[in-house]
C-alpha positions in Angstrom: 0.0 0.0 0.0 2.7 2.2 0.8 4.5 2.2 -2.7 1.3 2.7 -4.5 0.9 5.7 -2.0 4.5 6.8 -3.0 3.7 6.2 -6.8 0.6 8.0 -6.7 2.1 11.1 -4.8 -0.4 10.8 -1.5 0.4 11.3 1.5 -2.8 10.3 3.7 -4.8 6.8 4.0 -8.0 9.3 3.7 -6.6 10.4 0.4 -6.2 6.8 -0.7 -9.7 5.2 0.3 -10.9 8.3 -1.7 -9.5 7.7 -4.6 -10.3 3.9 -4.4 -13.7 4.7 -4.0 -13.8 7.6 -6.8 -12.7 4.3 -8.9 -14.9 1.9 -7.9 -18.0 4.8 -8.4 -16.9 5.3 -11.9 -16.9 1.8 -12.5 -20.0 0.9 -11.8 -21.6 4.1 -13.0 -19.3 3.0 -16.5 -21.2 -0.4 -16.8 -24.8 1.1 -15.9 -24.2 4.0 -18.6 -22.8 1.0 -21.4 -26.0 -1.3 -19.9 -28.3 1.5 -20.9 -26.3 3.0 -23.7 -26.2 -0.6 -25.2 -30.6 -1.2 -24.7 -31.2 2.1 -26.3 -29.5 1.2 -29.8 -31.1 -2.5 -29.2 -27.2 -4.3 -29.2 -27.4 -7.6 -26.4 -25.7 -10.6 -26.6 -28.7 -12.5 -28.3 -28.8 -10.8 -31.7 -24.8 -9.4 -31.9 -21.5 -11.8 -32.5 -19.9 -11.0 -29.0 -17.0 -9.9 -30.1 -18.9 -6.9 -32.4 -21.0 -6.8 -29.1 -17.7 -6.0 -26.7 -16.3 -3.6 -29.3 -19.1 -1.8 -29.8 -18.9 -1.8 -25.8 -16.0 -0.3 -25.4 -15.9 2.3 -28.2 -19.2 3.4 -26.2 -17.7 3.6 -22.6 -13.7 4.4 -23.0 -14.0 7.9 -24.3 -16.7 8.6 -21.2 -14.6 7.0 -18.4 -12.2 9.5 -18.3 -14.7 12.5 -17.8 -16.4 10.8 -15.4 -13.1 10.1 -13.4 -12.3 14.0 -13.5 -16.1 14.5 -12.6 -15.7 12.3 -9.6 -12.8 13.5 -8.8 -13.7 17.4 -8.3 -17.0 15.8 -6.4 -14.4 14.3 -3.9 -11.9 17.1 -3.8 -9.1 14.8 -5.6 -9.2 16.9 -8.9 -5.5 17.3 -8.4 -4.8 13.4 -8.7 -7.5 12.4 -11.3 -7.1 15.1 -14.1 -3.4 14.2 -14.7 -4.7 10.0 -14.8 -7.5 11.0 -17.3 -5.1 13.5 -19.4 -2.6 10.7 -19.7 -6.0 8.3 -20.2 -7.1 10.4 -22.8 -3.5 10.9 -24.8 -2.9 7.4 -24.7 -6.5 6.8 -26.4 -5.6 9.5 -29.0 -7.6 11.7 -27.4 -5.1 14.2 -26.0 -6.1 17.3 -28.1 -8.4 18.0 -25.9 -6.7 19.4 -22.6 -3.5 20.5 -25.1 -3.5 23.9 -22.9 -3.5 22.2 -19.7 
């Protein structure tokens, strides 16, 4: 726990159970979005191939996680450790352009 403390840059257990819980929010609020996301254009596992079924999955919730975790963040006062984890989400997915000035 310590070294993920020390990688992370936080000082506090408080910070840490936090930010776990930020994470497991966003997860969970992730799969109910892609759930409801996925009903709405009428894709389920009974009338898509799976694997079209989990791309189309994760092209719908990938580029949203990272807001969220910003969102969350700022709701939890850890802004200052999520929006560098979803810049460097974002650039990895391509997506970088979008906090260039930041």
């Amino acid at each position: 726990m310590d070294s993920l403390k020390k990688r992370w840059g936080i000082t506090s257990n408080y910070q840490f159970v936090i930010i776990f819980i930020v994470f497991a929010i966003n997860g969970s609020l992730s799969a109910k979005i892609s759930s409801f996301a996925m009903n709405y254009f009428g894709v389920n596992n009974e009338n898509t191939h799976w694997v079209f079924y989990y791309l189309f999955l994760l092209l719908l919730v990938l580029p949203v996680y990272p807001f969220m975790l910003i969102f969350f963040g700022y709701l939890f006062g850890q802004s200052k450790f999520f929006f560098p984890f979803s810049k460097k989400m974002l650039k990895s997915m391509g997506l970088g352009f979008i906090f260039k000035n930041y």
